[in-house]
N, C-alpha and C positions, 0 to 999 in steps of 0.2 A: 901536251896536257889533254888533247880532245881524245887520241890514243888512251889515253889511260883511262881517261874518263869509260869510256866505251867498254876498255875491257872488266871494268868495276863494276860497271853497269850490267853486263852480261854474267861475271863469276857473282853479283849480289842478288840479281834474279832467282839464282840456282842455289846459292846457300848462305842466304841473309836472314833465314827461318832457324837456324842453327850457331848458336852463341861459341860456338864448339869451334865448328871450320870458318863461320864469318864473326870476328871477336871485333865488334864497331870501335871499342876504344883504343884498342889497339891500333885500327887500322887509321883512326882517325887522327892518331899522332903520328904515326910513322907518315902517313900523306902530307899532313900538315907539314913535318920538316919539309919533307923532297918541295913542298908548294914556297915555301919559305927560301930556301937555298936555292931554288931556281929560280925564285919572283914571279909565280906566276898568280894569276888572279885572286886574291886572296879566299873570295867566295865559293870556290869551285869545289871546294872538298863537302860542305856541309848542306851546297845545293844537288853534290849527286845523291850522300845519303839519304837527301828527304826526295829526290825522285825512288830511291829503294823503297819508300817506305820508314824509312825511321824517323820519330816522332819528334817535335821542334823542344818538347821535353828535353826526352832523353838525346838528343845534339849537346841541348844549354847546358847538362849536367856533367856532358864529357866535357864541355868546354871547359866550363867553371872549375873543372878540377885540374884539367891541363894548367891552367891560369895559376889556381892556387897550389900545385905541384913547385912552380918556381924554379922550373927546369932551367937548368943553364945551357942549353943546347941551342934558347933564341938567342941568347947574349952573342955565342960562339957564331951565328949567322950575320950578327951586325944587326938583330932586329929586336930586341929586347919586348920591343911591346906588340908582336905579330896576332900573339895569342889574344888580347885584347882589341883589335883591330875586326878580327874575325868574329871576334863575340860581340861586338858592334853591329858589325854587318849581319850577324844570325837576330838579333835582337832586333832589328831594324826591318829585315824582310817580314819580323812577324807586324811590326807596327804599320808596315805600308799595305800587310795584306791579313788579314788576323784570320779569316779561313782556311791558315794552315792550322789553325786547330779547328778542332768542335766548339760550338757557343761555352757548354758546361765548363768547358778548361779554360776558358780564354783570362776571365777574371783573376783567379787564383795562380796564371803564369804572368799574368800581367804586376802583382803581388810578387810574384817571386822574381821578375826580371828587376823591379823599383829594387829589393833589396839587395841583389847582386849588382844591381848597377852604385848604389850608395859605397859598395864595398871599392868597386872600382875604381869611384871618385877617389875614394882615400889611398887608394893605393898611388894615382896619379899626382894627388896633389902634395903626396910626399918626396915628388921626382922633383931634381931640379926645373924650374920652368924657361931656363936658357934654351929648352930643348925644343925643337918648332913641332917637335913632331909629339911630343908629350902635350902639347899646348893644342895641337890639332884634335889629338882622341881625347882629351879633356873637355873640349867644348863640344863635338859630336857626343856623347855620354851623357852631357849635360842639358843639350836640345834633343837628344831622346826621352831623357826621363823627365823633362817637361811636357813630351808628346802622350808619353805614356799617363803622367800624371792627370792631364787633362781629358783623359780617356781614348779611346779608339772611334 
């Protein structure tokens, strides 16, 4: 993983100004499986892109769409809900630290996190709840948008 990281970090220095040769969403799915199918940190992909430089934004927006894409590629890992694990954890680094944005933006992602997170409630609590691990990112989701709600 640290391998890779490195050399991400190094090919992202040199053309993560160019949407062309560094296509973030692309990359950020294609990483995510390999991070998925090999188990590794689930955080690691979304804390290299914001040392590149990309915005806690545009992360949430590839996320949210990964999420609502419904790809069947996590099912086929044995991980169904990875996608929403990470968008936790991206959601979560901004609540512990909100100077990954600018003051200006913080309020209006804070807005846009509560209603992506409401979505995800729904989406969780229409899983069976036999599931320990649907039952874990359900309450995590649930004690964030309590965090958020009650401000930064």
């Amino acid at each position: 993983m640290e391998a890779m990281q490195s050399k991400l970090l190094a090919f992202g220095h040199t053309y993560s100004r160019s949407e062309r040769f560094f296509p973030i969403p692309f990359l950020v799915k294609h990483l995510e499986q390999h991070s998925c199918r090999l188990e590794w940190e689930p955080s690691w992909v979304f804390s290299t892109f914001l040392k590149l430089g990309a915005s806690l934004v545009q992360l949430h927006t590839i996320y949210d769409r990964l999420f609502k894409s419904k790809d069947p590629c996590w099912q086929s890992y044995g991980k169904p809900h990875h996608v929403l694990t990470v968008l936790h954890l991206l959601l979560s680094s901004f609540a512990s630290k909100p100077s990954l944005l600018p003051a200006f933006q913080r309020q209006p992602f804070v807005a846009l996190a509560l209603d992506a997170i409401a979505t995800y409630l729904v989406e969780l609590e229409s899983l069976p709840r036999s599931d320990r691990r649907v039952q874990q990112t359900l309450g995590d989701f649930k004690a964030l948008q309590r965090r958020l709600q009650r401000g930064l």
